[in-house]
Structure formats: C-alpha cells, structure tokens
Backbone as JSON, one array per atom type, in Angstrom:
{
  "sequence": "XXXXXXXXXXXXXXXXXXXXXXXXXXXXXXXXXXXXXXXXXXXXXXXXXXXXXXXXXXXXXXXXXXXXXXXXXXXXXXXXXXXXXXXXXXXXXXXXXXXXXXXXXXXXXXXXXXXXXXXXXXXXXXXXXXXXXXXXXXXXXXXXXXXXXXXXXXXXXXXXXXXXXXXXXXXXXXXXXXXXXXXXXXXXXXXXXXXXXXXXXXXXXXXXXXXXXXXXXXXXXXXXXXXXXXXXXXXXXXXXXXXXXXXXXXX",
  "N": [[-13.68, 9.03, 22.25], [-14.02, 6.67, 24.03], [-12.38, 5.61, 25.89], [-12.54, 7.4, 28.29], [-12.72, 7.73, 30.75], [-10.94, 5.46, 31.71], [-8.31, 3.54, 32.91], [-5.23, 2.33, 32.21], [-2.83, -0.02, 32.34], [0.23, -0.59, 31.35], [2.66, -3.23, 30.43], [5.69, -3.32, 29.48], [5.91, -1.12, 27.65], [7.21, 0.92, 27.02], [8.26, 0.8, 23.72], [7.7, -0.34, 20.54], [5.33, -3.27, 20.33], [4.27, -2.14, 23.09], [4.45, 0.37, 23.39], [3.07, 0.88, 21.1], [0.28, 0.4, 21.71], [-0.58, 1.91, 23.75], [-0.34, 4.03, 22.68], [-2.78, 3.58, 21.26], [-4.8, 3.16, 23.1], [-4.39, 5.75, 24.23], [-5.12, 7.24, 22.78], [-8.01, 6.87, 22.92], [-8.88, 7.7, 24.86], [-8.07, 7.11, 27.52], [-6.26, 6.89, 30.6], [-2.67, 6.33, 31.14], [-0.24, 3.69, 32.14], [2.89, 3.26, 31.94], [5.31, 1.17, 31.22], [8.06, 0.1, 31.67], [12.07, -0.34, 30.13], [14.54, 1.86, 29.08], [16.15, 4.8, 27.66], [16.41, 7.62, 29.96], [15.34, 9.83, 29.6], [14.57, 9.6, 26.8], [12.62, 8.14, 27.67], [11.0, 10.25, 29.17], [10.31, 12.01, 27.49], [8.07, 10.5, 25.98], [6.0, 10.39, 27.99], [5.3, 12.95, 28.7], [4.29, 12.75, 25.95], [1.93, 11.58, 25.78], [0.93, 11.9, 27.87], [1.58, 10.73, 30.34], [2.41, 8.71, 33.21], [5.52, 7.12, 34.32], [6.3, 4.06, 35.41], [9.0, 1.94, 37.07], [10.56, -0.71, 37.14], [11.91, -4.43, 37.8], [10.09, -6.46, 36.36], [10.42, -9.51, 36.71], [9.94, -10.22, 38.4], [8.11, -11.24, 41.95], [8.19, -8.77, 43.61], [8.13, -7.2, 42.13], [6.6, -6.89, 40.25], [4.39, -6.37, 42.24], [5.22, -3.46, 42.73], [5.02, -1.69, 40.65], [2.13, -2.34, 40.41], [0.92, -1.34, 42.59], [1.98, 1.12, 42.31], [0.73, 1.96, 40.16], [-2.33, 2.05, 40.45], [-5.55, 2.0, 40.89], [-6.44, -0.39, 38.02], [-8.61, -0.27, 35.32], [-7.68, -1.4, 32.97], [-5.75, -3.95, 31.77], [-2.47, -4.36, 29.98], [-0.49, -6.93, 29.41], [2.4, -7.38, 27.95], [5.3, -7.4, 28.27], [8.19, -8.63, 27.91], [10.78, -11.35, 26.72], [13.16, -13.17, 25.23], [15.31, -15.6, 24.05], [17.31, -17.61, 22.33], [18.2, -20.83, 21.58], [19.47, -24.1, 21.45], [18.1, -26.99, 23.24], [19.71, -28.35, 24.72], [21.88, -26.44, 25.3], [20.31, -24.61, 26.33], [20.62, -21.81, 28.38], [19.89, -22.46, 32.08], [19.38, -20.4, 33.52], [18.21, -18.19, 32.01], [16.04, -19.53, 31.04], [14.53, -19.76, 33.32], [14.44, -16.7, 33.22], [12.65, -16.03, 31.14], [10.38, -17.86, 31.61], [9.17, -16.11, 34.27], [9.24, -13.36, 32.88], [7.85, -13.43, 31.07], [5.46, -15.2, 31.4], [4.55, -15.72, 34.07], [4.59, -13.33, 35.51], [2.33, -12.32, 34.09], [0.42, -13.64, 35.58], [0.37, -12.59, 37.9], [0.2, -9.45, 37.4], [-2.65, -9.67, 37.03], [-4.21, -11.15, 39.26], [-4.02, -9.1, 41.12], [-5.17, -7.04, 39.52], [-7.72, -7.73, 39.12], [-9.36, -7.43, 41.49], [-9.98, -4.93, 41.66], [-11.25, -4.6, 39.4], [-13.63, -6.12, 39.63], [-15.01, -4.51, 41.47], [-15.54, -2.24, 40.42], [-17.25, -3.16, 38.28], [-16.83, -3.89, 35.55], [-13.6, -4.53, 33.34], [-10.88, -4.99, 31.76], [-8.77, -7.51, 30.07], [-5.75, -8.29, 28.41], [-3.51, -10.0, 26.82], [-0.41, -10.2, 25.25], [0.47, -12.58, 23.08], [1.29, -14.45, 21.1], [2.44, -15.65, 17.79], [3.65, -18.26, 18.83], [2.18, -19.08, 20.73], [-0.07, -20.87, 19.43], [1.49, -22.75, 18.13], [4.93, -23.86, 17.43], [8.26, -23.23, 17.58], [11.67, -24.32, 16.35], [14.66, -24.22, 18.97], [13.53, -22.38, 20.99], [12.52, -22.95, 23.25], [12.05, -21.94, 25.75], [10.47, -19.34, 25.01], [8.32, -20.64, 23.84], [6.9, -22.57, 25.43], [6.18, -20.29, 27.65], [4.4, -19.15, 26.06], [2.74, -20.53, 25.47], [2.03, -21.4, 28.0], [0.76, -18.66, 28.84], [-1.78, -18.43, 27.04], [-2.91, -20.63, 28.21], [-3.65, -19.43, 30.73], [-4.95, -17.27, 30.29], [-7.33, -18.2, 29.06], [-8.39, -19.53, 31.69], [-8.77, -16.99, 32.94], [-10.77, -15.94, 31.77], [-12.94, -17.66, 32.18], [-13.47, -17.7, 34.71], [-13.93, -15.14, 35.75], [-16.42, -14.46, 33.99], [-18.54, -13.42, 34.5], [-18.77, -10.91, 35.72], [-18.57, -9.32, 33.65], [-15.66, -9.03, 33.08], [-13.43, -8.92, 30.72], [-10.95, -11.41, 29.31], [-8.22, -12.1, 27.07], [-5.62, -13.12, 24.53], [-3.6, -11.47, 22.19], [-2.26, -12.5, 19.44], [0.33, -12.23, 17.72], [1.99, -12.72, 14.7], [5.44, -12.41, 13.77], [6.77, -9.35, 14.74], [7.94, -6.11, 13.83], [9.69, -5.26, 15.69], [12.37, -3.55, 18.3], [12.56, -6.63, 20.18], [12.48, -8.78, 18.33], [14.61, -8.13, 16.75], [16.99, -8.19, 17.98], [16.86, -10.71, 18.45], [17.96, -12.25, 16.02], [21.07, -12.22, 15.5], [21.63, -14.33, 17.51], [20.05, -16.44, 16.53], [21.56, -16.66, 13.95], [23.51, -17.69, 14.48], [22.96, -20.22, 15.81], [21.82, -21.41, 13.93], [23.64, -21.35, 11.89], [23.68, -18.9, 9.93], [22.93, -16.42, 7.81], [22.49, -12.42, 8.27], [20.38, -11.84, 6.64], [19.66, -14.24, 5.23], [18.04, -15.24, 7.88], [16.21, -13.37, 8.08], [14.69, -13.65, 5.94], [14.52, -16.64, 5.11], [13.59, -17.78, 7.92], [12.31, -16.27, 9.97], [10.28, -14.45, 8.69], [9.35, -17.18, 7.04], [7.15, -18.98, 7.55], [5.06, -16.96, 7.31], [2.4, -16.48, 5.81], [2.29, -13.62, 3.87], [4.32, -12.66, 3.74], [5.54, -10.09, 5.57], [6.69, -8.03, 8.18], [4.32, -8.09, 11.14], [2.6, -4.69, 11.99], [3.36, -2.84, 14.66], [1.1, -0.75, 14.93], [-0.89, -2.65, 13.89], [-1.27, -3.97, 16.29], [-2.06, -2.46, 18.48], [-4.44, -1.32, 17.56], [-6.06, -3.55, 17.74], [-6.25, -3.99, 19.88], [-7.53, -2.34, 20.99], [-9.77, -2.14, 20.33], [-10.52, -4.6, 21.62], [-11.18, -3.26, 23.59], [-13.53, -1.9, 23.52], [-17.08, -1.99, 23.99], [-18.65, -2.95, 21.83], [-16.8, -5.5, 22.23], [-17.74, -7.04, 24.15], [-18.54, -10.0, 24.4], [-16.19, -11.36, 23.41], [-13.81, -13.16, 24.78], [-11.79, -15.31, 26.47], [-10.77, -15.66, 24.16], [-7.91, -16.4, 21.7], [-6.39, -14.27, 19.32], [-5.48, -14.24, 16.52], [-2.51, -12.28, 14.74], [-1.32, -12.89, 12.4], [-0.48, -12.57, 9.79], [-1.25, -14.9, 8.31], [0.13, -17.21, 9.11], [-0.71, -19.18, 11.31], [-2.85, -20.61, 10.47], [-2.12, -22.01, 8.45]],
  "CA": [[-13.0, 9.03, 23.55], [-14.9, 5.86, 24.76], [-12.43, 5.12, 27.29], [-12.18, 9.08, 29.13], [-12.66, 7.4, 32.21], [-10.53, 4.06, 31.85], [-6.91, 4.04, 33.24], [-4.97, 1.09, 31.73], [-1.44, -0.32, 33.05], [0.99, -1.73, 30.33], [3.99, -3.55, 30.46], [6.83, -3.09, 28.33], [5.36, -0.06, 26.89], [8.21, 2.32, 26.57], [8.68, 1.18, 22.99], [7.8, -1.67, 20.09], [4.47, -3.45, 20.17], [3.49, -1.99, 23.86], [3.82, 1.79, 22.98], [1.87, 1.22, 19.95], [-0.65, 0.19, 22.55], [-0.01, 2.42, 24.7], [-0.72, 5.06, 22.28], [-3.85, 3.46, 20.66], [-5.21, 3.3, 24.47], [-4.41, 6.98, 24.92], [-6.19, 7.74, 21.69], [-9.32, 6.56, 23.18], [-9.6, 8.92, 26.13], [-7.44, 6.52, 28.69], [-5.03, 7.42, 31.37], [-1.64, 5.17, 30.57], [0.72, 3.79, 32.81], [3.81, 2.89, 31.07], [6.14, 0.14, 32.42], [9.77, -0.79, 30.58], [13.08, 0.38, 30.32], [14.84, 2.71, 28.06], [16.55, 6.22, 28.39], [15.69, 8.43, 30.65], [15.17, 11.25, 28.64], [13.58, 9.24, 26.21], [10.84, 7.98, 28.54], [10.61, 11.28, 29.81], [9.59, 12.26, 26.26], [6.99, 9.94, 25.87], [5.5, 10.57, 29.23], [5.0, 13.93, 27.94], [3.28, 12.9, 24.61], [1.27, 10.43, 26.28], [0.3, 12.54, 29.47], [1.41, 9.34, 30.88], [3.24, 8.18, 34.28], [6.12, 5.97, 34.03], [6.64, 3.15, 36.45], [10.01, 1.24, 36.66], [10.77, -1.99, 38.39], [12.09, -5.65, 37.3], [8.59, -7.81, 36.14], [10.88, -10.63, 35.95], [10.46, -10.8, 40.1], [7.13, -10.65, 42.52], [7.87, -7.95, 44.26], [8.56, -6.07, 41.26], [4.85, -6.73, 39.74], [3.55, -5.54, 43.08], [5.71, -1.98, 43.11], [4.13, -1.69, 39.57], [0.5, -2.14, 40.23], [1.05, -0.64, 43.79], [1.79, 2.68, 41.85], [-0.2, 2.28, 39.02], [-3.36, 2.91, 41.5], [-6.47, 1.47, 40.25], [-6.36, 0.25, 36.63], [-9.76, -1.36, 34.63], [-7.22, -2.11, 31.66], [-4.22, -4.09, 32.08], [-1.95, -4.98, 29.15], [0.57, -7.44, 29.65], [3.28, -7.45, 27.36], [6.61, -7.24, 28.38], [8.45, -10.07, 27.04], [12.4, -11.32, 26.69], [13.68, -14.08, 24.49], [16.51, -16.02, 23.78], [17.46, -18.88, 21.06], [19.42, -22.02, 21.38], [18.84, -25.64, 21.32], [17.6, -27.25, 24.34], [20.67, -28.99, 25.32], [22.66, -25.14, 25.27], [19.62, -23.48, 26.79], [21.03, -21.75, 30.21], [18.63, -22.25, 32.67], [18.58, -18.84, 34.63], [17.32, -17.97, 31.14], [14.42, -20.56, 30.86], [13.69, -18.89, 34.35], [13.96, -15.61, 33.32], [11.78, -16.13, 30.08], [8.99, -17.87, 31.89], [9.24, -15.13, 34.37], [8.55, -11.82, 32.77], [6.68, -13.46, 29.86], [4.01, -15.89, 31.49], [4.15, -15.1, 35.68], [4.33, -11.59, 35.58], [1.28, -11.5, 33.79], [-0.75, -13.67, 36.6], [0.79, -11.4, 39.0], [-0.81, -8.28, 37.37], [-4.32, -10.08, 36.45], [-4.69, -11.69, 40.18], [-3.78, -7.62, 41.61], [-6.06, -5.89, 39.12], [-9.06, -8.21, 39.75], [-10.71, -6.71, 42.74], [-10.46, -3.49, 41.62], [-12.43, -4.77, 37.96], [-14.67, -6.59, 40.25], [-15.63, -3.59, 42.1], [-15.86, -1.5, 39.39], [-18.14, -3.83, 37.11], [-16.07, -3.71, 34.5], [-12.77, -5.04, 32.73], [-10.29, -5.79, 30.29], [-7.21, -7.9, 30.3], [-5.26, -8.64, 27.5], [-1.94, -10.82, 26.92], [0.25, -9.99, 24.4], [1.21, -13.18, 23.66], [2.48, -14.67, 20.16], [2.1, -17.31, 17.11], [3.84, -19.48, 19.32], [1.18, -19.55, 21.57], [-0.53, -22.02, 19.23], [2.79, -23.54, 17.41], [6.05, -23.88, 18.3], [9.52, -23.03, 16.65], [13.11, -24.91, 16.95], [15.53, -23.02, 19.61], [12.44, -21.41, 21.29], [11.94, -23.71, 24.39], [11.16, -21.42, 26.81], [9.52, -18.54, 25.03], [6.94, -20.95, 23.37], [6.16, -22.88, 26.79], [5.83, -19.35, 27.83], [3.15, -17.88, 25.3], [1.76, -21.75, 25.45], [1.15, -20.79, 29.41], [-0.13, -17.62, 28.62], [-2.76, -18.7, 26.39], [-3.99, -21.13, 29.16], [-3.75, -18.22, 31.49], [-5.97, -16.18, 29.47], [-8.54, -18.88, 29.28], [-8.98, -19.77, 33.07], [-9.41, -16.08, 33.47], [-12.12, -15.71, 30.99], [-14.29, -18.27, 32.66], [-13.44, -17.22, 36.08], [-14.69, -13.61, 35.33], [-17.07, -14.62, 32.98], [-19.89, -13.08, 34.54], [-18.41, -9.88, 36.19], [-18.62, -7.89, 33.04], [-14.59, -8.42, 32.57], [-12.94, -10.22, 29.42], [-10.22, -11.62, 29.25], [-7.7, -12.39, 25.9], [-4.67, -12.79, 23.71], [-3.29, -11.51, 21.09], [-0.86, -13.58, 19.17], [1.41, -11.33, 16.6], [3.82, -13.47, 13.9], [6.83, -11.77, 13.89], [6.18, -7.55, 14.69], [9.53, -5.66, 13.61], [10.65, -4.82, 17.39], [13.75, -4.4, 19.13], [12.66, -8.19, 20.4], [12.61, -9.56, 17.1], [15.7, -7.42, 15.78], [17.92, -8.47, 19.17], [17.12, -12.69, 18.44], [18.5, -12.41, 14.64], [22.26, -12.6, 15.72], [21.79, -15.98, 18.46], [19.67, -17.46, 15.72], [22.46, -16.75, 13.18], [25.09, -18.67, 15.15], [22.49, -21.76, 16.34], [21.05, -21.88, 12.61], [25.05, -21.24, 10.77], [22.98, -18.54, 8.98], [22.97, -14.53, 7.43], [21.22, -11.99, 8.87], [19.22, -11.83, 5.62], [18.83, -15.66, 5.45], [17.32, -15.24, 9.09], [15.35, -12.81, 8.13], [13.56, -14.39, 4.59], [13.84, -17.81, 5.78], [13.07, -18.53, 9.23], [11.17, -15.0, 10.03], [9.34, -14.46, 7.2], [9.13, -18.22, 6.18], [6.15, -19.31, 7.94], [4.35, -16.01, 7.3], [2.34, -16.39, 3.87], [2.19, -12.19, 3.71], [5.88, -11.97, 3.52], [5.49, -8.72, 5.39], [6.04, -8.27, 9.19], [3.0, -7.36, 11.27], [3.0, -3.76, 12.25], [3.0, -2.24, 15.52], [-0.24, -0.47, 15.27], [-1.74, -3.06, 13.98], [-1.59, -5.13, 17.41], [-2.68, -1.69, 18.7], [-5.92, -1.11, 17.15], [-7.04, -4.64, 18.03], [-6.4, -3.76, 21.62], [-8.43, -1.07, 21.13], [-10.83, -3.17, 19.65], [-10.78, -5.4, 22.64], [-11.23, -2.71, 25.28], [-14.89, -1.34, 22.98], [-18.32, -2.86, 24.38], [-18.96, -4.08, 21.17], [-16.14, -6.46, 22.23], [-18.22, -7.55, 25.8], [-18.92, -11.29, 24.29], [-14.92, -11.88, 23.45], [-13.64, -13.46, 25.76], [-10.85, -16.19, 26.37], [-9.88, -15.95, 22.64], [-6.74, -16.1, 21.21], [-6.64, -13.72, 18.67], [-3.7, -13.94, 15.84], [-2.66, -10.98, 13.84], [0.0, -13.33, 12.09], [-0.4, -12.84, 8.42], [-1.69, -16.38, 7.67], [0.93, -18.27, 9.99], [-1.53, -20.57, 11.88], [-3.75, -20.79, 8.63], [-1.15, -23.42, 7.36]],
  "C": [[-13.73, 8.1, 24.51], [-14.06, 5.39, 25.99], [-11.84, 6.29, 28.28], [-12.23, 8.13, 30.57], [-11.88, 6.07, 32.63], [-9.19, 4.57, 32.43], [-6.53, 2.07, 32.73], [-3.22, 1.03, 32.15], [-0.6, -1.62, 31.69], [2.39, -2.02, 29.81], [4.61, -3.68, 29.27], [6.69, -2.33, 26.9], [6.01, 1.05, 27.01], [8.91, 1.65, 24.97], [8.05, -0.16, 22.13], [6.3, -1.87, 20.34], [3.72, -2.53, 21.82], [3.28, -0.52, 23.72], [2.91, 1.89, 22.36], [0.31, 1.08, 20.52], [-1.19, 0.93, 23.0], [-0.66, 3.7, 24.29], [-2.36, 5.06, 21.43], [-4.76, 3.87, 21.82], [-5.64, 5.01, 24.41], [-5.51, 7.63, 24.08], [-7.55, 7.76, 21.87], [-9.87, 7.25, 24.37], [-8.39, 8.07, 26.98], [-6.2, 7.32, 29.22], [-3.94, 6.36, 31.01], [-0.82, 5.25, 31.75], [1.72, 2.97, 32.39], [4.92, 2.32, 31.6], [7.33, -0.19, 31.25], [10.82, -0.16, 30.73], [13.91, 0.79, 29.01], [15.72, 4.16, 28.73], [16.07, 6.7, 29.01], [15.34, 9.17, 30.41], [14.28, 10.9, 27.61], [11.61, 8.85, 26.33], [10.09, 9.33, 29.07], [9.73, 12.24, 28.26], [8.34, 11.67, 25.94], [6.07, 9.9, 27.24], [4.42, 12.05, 28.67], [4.0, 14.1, 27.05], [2.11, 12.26, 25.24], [0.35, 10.76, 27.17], [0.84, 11.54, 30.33], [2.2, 9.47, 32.14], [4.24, 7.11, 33.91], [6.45, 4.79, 35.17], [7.62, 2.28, 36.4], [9.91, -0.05, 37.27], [10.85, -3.53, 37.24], [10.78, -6.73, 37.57], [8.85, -9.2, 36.43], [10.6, -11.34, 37.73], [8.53, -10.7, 40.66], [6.54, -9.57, 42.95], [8.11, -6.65, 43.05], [7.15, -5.21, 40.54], [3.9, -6.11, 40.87], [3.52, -4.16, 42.98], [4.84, -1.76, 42.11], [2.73, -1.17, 39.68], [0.16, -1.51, 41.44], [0.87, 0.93, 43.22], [0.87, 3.18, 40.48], [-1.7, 2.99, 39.3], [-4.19, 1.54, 40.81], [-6.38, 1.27, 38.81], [-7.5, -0.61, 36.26], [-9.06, -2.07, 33.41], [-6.24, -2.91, 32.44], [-4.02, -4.85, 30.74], [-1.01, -5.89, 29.47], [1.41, -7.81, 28.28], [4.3, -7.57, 27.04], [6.99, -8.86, 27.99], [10.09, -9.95, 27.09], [12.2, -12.52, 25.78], [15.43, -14.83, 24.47], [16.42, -17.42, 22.78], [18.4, -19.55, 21.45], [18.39, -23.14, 21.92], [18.54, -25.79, 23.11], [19.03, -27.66, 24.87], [21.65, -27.95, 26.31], [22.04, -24.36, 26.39], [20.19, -23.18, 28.05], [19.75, -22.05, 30.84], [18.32, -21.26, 33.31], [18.01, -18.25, 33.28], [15.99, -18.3, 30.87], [14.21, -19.82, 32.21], [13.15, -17.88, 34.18], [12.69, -15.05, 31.98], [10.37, -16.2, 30.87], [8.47, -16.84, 33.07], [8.05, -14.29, 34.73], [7.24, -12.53, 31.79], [4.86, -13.99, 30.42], [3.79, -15.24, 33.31], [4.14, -13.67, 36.29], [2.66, -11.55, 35.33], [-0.12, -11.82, 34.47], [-0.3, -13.25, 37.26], [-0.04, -10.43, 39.2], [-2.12, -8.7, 37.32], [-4.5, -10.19, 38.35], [-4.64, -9.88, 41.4], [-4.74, -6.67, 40.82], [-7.61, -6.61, 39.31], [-9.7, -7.65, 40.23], [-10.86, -5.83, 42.67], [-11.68, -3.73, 40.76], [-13.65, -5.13, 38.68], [-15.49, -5.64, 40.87], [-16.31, -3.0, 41.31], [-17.1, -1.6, 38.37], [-17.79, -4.03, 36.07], [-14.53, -3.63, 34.17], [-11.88, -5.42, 31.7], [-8.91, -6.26, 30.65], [-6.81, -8.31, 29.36], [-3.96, -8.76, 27.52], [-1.73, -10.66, 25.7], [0.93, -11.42, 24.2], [2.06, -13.65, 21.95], [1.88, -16.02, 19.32], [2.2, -18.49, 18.08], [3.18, -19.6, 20.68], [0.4, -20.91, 21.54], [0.24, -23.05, 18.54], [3.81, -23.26, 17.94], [7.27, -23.49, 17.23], [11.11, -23.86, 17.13], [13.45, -23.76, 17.84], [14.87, -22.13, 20.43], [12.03, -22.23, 22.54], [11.4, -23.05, 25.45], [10.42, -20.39, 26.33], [8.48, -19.4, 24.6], [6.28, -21.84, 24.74], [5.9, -21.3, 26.95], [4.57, -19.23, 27.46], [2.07, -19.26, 25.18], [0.74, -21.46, 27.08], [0.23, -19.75, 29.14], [-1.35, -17.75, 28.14], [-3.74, -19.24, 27.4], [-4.38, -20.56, 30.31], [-5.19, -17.76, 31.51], [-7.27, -17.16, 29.48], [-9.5, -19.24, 30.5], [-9.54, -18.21, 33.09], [-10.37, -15.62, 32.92], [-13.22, -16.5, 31.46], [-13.72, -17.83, 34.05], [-14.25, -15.8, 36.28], [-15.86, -13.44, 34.45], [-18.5, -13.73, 33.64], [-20.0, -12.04, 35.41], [-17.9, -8.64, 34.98], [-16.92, -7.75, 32.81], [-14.52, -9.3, 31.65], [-11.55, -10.25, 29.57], [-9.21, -12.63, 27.54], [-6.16, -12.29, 25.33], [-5.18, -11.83, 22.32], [-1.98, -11.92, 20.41], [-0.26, -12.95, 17.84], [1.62, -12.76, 15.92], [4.94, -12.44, 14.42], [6.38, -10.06, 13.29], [7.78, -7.2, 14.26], [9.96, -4.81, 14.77], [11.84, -5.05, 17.52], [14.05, -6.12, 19.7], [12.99, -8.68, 19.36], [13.92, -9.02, 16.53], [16.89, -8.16, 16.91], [18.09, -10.2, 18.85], [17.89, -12.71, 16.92], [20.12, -13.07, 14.88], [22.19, -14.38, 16.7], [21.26, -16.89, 17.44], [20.67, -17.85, 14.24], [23.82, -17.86, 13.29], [24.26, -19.82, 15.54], [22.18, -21.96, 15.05], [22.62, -21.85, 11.55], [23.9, -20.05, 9.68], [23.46, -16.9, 8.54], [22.26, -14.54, 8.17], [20.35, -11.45, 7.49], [18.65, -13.32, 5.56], [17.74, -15.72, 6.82], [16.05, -14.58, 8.88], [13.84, -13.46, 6.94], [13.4, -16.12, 4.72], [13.68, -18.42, 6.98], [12.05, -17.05, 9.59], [10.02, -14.6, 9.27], [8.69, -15.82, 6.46], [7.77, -18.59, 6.48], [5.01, -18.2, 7.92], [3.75, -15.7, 5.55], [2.26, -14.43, 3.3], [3.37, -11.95, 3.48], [6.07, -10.55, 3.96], [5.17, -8.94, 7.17], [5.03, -7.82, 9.71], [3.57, -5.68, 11.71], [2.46, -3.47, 14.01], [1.27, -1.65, 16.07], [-1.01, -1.13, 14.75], [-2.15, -3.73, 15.6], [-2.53, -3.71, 18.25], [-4.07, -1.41, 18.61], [-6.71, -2.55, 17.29], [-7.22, -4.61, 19.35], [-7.26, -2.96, 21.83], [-9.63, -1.48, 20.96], [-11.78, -3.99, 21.13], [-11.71, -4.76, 23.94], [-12.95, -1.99, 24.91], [-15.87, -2.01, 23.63], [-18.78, -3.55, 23.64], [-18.08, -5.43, 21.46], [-16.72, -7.29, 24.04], [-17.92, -9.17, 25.46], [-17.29, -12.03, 23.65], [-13.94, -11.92, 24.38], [-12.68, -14.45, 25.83], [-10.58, -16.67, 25.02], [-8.44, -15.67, 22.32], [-6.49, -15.59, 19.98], [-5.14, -13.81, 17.62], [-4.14, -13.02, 14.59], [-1.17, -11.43, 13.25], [-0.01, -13.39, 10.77], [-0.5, -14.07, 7.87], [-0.89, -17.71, 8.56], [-0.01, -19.38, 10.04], [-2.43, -20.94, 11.27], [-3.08, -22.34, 8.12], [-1.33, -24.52, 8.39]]
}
C-alpha cells in the first residue's frame, strides 16, 4: 500500500485502458478520481468498487480541465488519458475533428500538468504520466491528427521532465500498440470504409500487422507499468517514453 497517502486524478477512467489504471492505482493504497463518461449507474458502480469520486466535465475545453482539477482537490498523481480518434485521409479529415482530437488528447493534458504542479511542488513529490501511444514515435495512414497528437504529447512529457527535474517529480509516457478498448473497437468501421476493407481484414492486417506478438496489449498491462511509474524505485525515470507495444517500434 505504498501509495496510502497519494490521491491521483485520471482521465478517461470510467472504462478501457484508464480504469485498468485506475484500479492498479487503487490497489496501491491511492485515493482515485475518476474522469469520463458512461452510464450513470454504471459509474456509480465503479465509484463504489473503487471508493472513488467521479468528476464529469468536457476535457476537450479549458474550462472543463479546470472544473476537473478544481474538484479533484489536491492530486500528487495525475494520469492523463482520455483520448478520441477518428480515421480518414487528410484531404476528408473534418477539421472540428482535428480540433477536437488535438484537444482532449494533447491540451487537456498541459492543462492538468500546469494545475497539478504547485501542489507537487509543495508537496515534494510527483508523478505525471501520459497515456500516449505507438504513434507517439511512428505514424499510421488516416491518423493525422491523433498521431500529431501523441507526437505533441511525447514532447510535452519531455519539457516537463526537465522542468521538474529537480523537485522530486517525474514526468512520462506510456505508448500502448493497439489495447482492445472501446477506442480501438469504435475506429474499425471508419477504417473499413477509408481502407475498402472487413472488419477481420482490419483487424489482422492493419491492427495487428505492425505488432510482431500478434496479440493486443492488455489493459492491465498499461496498468501495472503505471504503477511501476508512481514506486520510488522509479525516482530516476523521467521524460521517457515507455512502449508496451509488443515489438511495434522494434521494427
């Protein structure tokens, strides 16, 4: 229960890679504050298991990331995770999409970092971690704004690791391949109609293709590296980008 006294704030953790978080976190002693949207009844269930608080509000805005960390209180963790997608060629791409991609995915998450700061600073102690994605360090057709996205993110994550570097916080990704989430299950159909494809072709060759494991990642794995992250043995990791992509960026 190394983190009984931590309280950690993490977006788009009512289900998919941020619960699994969410729940590795809790596992460790932490208080959780659980940010996404879903049933109401459902969240109200996992609130429950969790002990947790739920906090609502659109990430995709400023004032949304304030209400958020406004009610979250003090947190020494923060996850950022929440995420959206969409597929089509560049030419197709809408643009209130490419807005709303870069957004929730990459400006949300200096929103929460530049708001949980001064508490970490006070405190002496820190952890921030970006959920962010293979295509952090590669790119994919049809993907224009989430991979700028998780490309920002990355360089995010780096300024804030030397900025903090010597206040005892860390700062980091972690870059999945393809997790088996509602995200990843929701892009199959747009990529079916921009690629002329099945949703089995989608799945064994463009999902799976670039992944020498043939096997997506799991949930708790991204979990237990977060967990990983937030340990003291992890003090000296720091603006890394961590991939838990079954060999992807290997090739």
């Amino acid at each position: 229960m190394f983190l009984k006294n931590g309280r950690a704030v993490i977006t788009g953790s009512t289900s998919g890679i941020g619960l699994a978080i969410a729940r590795a976190l809790r596992s460790a002693g932490a208080d959780v504050v659980l940010s996404g949207f879903g049933e109401p009844e459902a969240i109200a269930g996992l609130c429950d298991e969790l002990g947790a608080v739920h906090v609502g509000g659109d990430l995709s805005t400023r004032e949304g990331v304030e209400q958020l960390m406004a009610a979250a209180g003090d947190c020494d963790i923060v996850v950022n995770n929440a995420g959206m997608q969409h597929v089509a060629s560049v030419e197709e791409f809408p643009p209130e999409k490419w807005d709303a991609i870069i957004a929730l995915n990459l400006t949300a998450a200096f929103h929460t970092a530049r708001l949980a700061v001064p508490y970490m600073k006070q405190a002496g102690w820190g952890r921030i971690i970006n959920v962010a994605s293979a295509h952090s360090l590669t790119a994919s057709p049809f993907k224009s704004a989430y991979v700028s996205a998780k490309h920002g993110l990355d360089g995010l994550t780096k300024t804030l690791a030397l900025e903090l570097a010597t206040f005892n916080i860390t700062a980091n990704c972690i870059s999945p391949a393809y997790v088996w989430t509602p995200l990843v299950e929701n892009q199959i159909p747009d990529t079916m109609v921009a690629r002329g494809m099945t949703r089995e072709q989608v799945i064994n060759d463009v999902l799976l293709e670039r992944q020498p494991t043939k096997k997506f990642v799991q949930p708790s794995d991204i979990g237990a590296m977060a967990l990983f992250l937030c340990r003291d043995e992890a003090a000296n990791v720091t603006g890394s980008n961590i991939t838990v992509d079954g060999g992807w960026t290997a090739q």
